[in-house]
C-alpha positions as CSV (number, residue, x, y, z in Angstrom):
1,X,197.0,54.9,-51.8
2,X,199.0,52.3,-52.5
3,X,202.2,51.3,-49.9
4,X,204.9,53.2,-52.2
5,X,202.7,56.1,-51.9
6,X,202.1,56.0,-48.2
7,X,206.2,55.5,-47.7
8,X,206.9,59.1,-49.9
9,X,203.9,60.8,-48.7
10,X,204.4,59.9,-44.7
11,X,205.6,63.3,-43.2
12,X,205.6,64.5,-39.3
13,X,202.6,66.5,-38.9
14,X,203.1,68.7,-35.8
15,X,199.7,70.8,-36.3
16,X,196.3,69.0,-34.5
17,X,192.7,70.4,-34.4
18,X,192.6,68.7,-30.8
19,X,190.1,66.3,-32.0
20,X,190.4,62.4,-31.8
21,X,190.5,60.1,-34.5
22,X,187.9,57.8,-34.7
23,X,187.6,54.1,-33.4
24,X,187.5,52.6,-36.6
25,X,191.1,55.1,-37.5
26,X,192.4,53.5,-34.2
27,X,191.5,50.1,-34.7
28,X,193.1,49.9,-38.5
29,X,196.4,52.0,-37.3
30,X,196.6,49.4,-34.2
31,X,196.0,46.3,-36.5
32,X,199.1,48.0,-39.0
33,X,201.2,48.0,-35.9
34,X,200.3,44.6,-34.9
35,X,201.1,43.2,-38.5
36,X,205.0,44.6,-38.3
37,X,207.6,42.0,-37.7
38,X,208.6,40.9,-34.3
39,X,212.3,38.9,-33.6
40,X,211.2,34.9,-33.3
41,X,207.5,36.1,-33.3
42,X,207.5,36.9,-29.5
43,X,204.8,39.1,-28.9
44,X,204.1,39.2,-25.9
45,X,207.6,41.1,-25.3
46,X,205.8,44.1,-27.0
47,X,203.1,46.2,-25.3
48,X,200.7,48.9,-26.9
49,X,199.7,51.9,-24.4
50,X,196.9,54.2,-26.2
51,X,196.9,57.6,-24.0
52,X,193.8,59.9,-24.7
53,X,193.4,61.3,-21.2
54,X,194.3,64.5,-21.2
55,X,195.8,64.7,-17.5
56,X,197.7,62.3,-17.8
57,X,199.3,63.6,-21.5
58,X,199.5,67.0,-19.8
59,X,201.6,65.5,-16.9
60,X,204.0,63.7,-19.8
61,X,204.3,66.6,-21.5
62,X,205.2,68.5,-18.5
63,X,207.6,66.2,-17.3
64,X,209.1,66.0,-21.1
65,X,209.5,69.6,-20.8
66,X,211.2,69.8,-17.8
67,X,213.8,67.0,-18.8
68,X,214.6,68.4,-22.1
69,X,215.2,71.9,-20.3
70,X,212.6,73.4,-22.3
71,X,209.8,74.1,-19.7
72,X,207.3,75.7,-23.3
73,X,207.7,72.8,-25.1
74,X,204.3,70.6,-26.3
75,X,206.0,67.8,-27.2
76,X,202.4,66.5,-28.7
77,X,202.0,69.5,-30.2
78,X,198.1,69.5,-29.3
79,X,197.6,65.9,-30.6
80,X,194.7,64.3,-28.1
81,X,196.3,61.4,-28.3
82,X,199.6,59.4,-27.6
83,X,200.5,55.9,-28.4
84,X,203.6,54.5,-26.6
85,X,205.0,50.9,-27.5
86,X,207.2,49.5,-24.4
87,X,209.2,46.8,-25.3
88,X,210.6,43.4,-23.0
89,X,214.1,43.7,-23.1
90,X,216.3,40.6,-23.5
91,X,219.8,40.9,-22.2
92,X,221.4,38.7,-24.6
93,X,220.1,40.4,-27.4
94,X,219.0,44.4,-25.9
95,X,218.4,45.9,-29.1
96,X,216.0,43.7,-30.9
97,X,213.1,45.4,-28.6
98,X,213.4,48.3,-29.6
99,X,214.0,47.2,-33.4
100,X,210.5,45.5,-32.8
101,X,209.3,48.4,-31.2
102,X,210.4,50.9,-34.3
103,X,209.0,48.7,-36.9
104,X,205.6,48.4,-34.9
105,X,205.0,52.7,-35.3
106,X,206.5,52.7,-38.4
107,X,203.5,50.4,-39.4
108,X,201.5,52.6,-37.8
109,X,202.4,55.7,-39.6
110,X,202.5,54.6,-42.6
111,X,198.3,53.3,-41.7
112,X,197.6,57.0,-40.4
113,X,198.9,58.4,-43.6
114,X,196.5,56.5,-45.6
115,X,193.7,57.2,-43.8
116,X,194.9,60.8,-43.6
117,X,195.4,61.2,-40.1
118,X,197.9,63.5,-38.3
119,X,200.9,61.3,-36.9
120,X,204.4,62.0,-35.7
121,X,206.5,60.2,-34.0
122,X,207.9,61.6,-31.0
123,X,211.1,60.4,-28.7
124,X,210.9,63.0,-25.8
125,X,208.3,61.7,-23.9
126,X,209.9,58.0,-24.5
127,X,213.0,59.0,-22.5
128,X,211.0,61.1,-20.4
129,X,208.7,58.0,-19.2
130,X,211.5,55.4,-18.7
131,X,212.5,57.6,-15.6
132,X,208.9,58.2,-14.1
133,X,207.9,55.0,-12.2
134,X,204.5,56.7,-10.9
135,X,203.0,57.7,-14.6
136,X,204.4,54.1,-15.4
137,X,202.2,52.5,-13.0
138,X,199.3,54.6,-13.8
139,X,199.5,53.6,-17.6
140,X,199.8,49.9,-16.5
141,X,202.9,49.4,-18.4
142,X,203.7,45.4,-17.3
143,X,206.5,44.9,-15.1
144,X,209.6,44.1,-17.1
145,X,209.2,46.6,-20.3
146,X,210.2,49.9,-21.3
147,X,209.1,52.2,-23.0
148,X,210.8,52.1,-26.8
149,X,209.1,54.3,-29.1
150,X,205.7,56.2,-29.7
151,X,203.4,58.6,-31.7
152,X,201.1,61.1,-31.5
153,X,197.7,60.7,-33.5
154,X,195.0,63.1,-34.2
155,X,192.7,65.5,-36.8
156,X,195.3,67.7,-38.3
157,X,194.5,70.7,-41.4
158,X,197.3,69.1,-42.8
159,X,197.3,66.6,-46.5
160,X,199.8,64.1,-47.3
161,X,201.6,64.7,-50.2
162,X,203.9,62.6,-52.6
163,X,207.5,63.9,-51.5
164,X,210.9,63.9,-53.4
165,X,213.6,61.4,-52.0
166,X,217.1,62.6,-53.0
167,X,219.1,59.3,-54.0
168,X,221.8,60.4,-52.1
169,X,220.1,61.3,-48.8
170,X,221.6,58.9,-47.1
171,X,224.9,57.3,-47.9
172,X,225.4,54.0,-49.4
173,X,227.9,51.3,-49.5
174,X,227.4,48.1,-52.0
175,X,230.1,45.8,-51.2
């Protein structure tokens, strides 16, 4: 699969087996995320959390639940794992962490969908962990970032497909 095809074949795949990816998956969609641009090549203002323990996703998931009003909801729709990328934000430019932050999982879902494995990328338990200081201590999130953006990874049923992308799905301007 070449990188065109990843881009119109990435979909979010909310269906998991429940079984892990491999190291070898992990390792090559970690390396992706690493690769994607950060602003004046300052990497250590970006942090990589890999959650597999199932406690402590159930707690996140729980307190997702409960902050989106939605007490059912599996925002990891059964994937065993989660990977959250917090971000050091700078106040005289706040929105280049999370920039950084968005271009590092979009790196690594375009990796999971050429290796074929389930990914989505989910923004519930993003907001959900800026505001619980105890699971942020337990995942050993360094003091200063936050969490920006993250995905769930795992064996899904599902295939990637080549998609359509309508020219008009988003507007355009040329100026």
């Amino acid at each position: 699969m070449n990188t065109t095809e990843a881009i119109f074949s990435r979909k979010s795949i909310r269906s998991y087996t429940g079984e892990n990816i491999t190291d070898a998956e992990l390792k090559a969609i970690l390396k992706a995320g690493m690769a994607a641009p950060v602003g004046m090549k300052q990497y250590d203002t970006v942090h990589i959390t890999v959650i597999s323990n199932g406690d402590i996703l159930k707690k996140i998931e729980c307190e997702t639940a409960k902050l989106m009003g939605k007490p059912e909801m599996k925002c990891f729709y059964g994937a065993p794992m989660y990977v959250l990328v917090s971000a050091k934000v700078n106040s005289m430019m706040p929105t280049v962490a999370h920039s950084n932050a968005a271009m590092n999982v979009q790196n690594m879902l375009l990796a999971a969908t050429e290796l074929g494995v389930g990914a989505c990328c989910v923004w519930g338990p993003v907001i959900a962990l800026s505001q619980l200081s105890e699971i942020m201590k337990e995942l050993q999130i360094p003091q200063g970032f936050v969490p920006s953006a993250g995905i769930i990874l795992g064996k899904t049923d599902e295939e990637y497909n080549l998609g359509e992308i309508p020219d008009d799905r988003i507007s355009v301007n040329v100026i």
